[in-house]
Residue frames relative to the residue before (quaternion, step in Angstrom):
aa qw qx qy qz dx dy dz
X 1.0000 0.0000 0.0000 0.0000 0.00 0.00 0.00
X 0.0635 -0.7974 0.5991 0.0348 3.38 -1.06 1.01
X 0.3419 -0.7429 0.5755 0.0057 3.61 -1.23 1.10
X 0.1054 0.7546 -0.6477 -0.0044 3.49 -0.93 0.64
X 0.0291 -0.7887 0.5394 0.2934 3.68 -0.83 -0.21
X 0.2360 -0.7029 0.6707 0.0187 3.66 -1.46 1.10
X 0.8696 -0.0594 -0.0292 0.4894 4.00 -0.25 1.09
X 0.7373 -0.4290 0.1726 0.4926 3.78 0.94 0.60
X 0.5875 0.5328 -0.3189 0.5189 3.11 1.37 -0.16
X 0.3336 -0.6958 0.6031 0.2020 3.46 -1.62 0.64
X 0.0396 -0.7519 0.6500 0.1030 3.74 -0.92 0.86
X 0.1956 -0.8096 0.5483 0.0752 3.40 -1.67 0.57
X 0.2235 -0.8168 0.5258 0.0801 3.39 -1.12 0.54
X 0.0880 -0.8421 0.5321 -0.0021 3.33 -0.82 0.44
X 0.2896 -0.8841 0.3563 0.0865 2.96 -0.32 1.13
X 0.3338 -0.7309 0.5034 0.3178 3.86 -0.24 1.11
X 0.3429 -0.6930 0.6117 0.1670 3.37 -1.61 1.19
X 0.4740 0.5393 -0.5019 0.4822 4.06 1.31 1.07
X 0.7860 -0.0956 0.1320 0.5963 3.68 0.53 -0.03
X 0.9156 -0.2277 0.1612 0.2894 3.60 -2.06 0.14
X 0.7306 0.5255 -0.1577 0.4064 3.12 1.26 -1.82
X 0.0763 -0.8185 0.5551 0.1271 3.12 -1.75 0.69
X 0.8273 -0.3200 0.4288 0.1713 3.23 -1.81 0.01
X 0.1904 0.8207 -0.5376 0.0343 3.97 0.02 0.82
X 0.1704 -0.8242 0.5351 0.0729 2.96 -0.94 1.12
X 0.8398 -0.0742 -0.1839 0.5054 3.66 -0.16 1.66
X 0.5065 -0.7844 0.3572 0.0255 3.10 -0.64 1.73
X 0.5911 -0.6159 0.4305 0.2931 3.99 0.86 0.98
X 0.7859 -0.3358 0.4677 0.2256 3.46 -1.84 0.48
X 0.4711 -0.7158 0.4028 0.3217 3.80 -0.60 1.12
X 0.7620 0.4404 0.0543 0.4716 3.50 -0.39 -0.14
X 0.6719 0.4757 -0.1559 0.5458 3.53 1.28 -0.03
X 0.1115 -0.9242 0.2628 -0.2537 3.45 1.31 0.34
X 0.7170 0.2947 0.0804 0.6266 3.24 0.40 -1.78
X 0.8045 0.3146 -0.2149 0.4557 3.58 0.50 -0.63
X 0.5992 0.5118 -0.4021 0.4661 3.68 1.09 0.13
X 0.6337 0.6276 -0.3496 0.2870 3.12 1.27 -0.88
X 0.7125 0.5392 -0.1867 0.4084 3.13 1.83 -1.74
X 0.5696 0.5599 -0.3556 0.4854 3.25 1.55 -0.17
X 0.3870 0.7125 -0.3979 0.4292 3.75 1.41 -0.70
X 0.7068 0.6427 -0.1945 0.2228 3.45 0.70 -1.72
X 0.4322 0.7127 -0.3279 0.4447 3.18 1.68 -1.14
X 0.5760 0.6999 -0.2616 0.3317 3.74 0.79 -1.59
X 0.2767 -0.6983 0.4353 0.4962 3.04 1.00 -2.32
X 0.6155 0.3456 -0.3331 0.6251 3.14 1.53 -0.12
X 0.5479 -0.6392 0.5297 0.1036 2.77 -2.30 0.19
X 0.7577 -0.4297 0.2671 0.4121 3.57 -1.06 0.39
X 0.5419 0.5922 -0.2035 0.5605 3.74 1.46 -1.69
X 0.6820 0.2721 -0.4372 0.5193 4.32 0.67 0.05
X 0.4857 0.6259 -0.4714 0.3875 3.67 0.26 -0.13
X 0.1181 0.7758 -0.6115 0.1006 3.43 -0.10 1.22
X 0.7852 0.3412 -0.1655 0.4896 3.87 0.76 -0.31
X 0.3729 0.8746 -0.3013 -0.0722 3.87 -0.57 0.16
X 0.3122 -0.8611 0.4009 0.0156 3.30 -0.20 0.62
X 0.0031 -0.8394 0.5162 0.1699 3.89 -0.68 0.45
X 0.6811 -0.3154 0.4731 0.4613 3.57 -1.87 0.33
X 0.8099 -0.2552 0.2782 0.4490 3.76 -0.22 -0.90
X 0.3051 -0.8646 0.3446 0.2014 3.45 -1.17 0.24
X 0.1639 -0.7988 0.5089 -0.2756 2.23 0.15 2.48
X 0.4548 -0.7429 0.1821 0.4562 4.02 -0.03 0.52
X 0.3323 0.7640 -0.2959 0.4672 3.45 2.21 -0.20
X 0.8387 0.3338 -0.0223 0.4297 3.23 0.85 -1.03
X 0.8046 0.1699 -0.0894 0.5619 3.33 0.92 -0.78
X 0.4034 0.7854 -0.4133 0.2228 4.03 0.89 -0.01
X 0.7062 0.3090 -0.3632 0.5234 3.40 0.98 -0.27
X 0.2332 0.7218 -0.6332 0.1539 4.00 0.74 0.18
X 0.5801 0.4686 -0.4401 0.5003 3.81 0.39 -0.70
X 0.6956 0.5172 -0.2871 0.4076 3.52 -0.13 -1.40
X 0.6822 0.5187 -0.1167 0.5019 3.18 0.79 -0.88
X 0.5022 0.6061 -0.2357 0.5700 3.67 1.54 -0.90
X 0.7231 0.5260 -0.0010 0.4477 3.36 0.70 -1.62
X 0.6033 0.4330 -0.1836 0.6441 3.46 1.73 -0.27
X 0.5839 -0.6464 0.4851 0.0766 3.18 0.93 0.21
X 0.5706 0.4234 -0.4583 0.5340 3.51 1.89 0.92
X 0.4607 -0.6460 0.5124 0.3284 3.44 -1.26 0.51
X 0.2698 -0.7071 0.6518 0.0490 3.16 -0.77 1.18
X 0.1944 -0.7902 0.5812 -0.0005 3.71 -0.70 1.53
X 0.3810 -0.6628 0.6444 -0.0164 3.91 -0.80 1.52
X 0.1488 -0.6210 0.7574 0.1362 3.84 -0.97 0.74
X 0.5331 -0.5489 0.5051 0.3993 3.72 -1.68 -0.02
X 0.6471 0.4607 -0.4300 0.4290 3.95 0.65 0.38
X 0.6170 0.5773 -0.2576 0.4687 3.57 1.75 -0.44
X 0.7691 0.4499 -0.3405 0.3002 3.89 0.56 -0.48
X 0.5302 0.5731 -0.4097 0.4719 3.50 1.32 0.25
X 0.9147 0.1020 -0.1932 0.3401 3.37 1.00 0.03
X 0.0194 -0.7166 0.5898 -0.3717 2.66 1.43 2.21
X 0.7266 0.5695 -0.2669 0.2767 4.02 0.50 -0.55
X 0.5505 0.5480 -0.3203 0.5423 3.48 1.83 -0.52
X 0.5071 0.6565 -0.4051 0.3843 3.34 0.93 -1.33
X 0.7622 0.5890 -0.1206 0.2398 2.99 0.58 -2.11
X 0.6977 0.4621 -0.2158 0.5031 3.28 1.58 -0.64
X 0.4508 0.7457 -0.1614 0.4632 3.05 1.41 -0.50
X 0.5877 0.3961 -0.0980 0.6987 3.38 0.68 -1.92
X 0.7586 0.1774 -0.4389 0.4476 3.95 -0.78 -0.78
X 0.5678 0.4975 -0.5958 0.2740 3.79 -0.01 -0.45
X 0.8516 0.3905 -0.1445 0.3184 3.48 0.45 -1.33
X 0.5656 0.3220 -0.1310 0.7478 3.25 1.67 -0.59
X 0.1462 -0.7712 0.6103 0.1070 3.48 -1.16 0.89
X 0.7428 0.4569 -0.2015 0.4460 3.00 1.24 -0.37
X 0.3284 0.5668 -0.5761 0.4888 3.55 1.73 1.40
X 0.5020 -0.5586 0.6583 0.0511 2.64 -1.90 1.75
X 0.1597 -0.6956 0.6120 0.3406 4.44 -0.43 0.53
X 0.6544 -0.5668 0.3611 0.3465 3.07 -1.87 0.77
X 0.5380 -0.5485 0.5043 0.3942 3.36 -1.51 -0.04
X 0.0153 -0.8941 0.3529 0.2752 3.30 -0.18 0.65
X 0.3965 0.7575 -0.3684 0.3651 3.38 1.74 0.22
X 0.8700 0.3046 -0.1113 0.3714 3.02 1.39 -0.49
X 0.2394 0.7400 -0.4043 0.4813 2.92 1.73 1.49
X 0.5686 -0.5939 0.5028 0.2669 3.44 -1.16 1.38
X 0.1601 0.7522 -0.6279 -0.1196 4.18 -0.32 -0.16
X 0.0615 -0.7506 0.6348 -0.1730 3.12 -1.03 1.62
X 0.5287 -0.6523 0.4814 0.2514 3.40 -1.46 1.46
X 0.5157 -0.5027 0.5111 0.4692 3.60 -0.75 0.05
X 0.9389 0.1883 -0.1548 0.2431 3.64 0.77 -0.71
X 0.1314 0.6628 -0.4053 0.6158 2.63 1.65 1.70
X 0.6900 0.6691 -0.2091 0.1801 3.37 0.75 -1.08
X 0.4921 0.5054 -0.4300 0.5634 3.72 1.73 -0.46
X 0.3967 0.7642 -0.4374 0.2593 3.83 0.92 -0.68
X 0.8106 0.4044 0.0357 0.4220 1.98 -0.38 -2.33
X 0.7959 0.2833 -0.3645 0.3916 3.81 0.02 -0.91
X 0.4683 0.5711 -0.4720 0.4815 3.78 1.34 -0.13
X 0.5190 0.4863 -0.4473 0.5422 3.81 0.61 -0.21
X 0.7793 0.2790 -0.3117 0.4666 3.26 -0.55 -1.02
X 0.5913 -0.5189 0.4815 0.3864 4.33 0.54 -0.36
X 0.7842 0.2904 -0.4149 0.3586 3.46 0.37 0.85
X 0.4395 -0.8089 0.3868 0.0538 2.94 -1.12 1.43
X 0.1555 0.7077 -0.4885 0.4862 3.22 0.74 1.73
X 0.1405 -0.6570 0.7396 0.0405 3.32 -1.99 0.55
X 0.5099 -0.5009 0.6510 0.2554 3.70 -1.52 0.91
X 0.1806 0.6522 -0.7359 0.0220 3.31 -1.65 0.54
X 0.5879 -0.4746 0.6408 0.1360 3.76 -1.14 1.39
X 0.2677 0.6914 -0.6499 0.1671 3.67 -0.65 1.22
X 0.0463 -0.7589 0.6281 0.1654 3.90 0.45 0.86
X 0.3972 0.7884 -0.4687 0.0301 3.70 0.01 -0.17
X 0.6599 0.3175 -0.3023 0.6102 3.01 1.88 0.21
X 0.6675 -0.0742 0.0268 0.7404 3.60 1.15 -0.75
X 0.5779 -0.5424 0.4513 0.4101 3.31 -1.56 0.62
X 0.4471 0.6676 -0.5092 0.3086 4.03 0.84 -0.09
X 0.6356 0.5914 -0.3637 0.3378 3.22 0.87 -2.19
X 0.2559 -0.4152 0.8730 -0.0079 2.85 -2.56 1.33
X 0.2208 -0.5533 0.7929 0.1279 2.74 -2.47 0.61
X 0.1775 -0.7518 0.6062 0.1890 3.61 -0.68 0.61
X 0.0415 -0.8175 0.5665 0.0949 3.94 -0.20 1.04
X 0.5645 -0.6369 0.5214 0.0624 3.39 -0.91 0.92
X 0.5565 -0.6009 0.4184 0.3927 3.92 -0.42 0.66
X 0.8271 0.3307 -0.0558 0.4510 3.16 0.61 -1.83
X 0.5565 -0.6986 0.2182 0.3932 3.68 1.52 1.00
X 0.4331 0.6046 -0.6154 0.2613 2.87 0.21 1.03
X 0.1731 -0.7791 0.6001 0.0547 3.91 -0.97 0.63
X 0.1449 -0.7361 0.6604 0.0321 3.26 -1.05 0.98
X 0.1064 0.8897 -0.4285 0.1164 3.43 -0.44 1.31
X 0.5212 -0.7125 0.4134 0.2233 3.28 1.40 1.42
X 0.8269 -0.3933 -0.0052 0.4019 3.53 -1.23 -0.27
X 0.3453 0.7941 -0.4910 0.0951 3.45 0.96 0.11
X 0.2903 -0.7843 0.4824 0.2605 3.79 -0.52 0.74
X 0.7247 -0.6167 0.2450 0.1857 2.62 -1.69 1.16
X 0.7492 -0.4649 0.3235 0.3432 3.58 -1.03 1.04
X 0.4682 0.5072 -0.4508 0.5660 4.21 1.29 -0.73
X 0.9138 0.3361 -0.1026 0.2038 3.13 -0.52 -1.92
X 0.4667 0.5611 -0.5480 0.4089 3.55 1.32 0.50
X 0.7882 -0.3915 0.4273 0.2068 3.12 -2.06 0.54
X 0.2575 -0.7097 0.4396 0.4866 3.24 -0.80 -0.62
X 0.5499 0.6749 -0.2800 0.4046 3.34 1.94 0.03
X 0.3294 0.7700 -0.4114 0.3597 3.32 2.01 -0.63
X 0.0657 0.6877 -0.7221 -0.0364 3.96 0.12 -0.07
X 0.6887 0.2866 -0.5001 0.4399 4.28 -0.29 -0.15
X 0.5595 0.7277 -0.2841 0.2769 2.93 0.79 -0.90
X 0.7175 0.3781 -0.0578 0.5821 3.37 0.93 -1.66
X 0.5214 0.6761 -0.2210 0.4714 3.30 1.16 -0.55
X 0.5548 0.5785 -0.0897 0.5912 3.45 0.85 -1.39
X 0.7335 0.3699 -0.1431 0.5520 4.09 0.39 -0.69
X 0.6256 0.3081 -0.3228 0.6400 3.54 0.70 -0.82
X 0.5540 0.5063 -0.4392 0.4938 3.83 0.06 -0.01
X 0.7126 0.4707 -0.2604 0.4504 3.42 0.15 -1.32
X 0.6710 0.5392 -0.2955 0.4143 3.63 0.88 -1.74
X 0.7908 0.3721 -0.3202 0.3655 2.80 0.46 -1.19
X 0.4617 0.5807 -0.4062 0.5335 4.03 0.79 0.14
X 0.7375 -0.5367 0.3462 0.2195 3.20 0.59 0.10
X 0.6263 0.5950 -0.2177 0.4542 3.67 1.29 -1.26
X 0.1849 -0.7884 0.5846 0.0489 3.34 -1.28 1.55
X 0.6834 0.5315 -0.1521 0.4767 3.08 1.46 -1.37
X 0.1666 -0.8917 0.4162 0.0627 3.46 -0.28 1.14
X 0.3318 -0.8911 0.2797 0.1331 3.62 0.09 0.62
X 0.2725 0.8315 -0.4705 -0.1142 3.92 1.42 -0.64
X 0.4450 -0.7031 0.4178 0.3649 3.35 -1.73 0.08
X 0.6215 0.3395 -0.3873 0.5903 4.00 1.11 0.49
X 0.7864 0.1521 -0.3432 0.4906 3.94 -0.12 0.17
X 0.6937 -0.5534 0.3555 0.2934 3.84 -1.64 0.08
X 0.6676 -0.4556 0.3212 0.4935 3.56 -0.84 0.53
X 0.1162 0.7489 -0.6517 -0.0315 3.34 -1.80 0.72
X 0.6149 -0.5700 0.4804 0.2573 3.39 -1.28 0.53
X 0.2662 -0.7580 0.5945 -0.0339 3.48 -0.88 1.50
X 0.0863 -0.8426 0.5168 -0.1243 3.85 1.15 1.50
């Protein structure tokens, strides 16, 4: 797994162990395109290997370049807690960006969360969807065989409440999968003990 960051956010990649192509995990800043890619580079790879991708939630940080992406010719993959709220985003992104194209939405992958070791074991990565609404009721956690969890904006296990029920909820999920190594996309990796 490789990690780069492009505006305060952390993106990830994963690389499939069936061939060249890889695995993105959250889709960059609408409108920005050209500059994620050149930040991609840092990695060593390039925008043209990204054959699969997927986001934490759709938040415009995270999911804004899915068209762009669409338009590249990657399959952009939809969980069932994630496509009802592909439309706020959407209003959101065109207010502030006029020049966002809205996704296609006919031509999103939609995958169950538990379907998901399947499906991504097909394509060569060895990983499993997990529902984590602890930040919105959209958010996924993508957990990694060898524990590793990417979990976009979900805050960190310290700084929840004790009333946070998704929140806490979201972690016992994760824990119980196995994942120690914790992965967010705005602060640095910690250890889920």
């Amino acid at each position: 797994m490789k990690s780069f960051r492009f505006r305060s956010t952390n993106y990830f990649l994963l690389p499939s162990t069936r061939d060249d192509a890889l695995l993105a995990f959250d889709a960059g800043w609408p409108c920005s395109l050209h500059d994620y890619a050149k930040a991609l580079k840092t990695t060593g790879f390039r925008l043209n290997e990204i054959r699969w991708a997927l986001v934490s939630h759709f938040h415009i940080d995270h999911a804004g370049l899915i068209r762009d992406f669409q338009d590249a010719g990657i399959a952009c993959l939809v969980f069932e807690n994630q496509f009802g709220a592909i439309d706020l985003m959407e209003e959101l992104a065109a207010r502030k960006y006029p020049a966002y194209r809205k996704i296609q939405k006919e031509k999103l992958t939609l995958l169950e969360t538990a379907d998901s070791h399947e499906f991504l074991e097909n394509i060569g990565i060895q990983a499993e969807v997990l529902v984590t609404a602890g930040h919105s009721d959209d958010s996924i956690t993508l957990i990694t065989d060898n524990g590793e969890a990417l979990i976009g904006d979900l805050s960190p296990l310290s700084q929840l409440m004790p009333d946070d029920l998704k929140g806490h909820h979201s972690y016992e999920l994760i824990r119980s999968k196995g994942a120690r190594n914790m992965h967010p996309s705005h602060a640095e990796p910690f250890r889920l003990d």
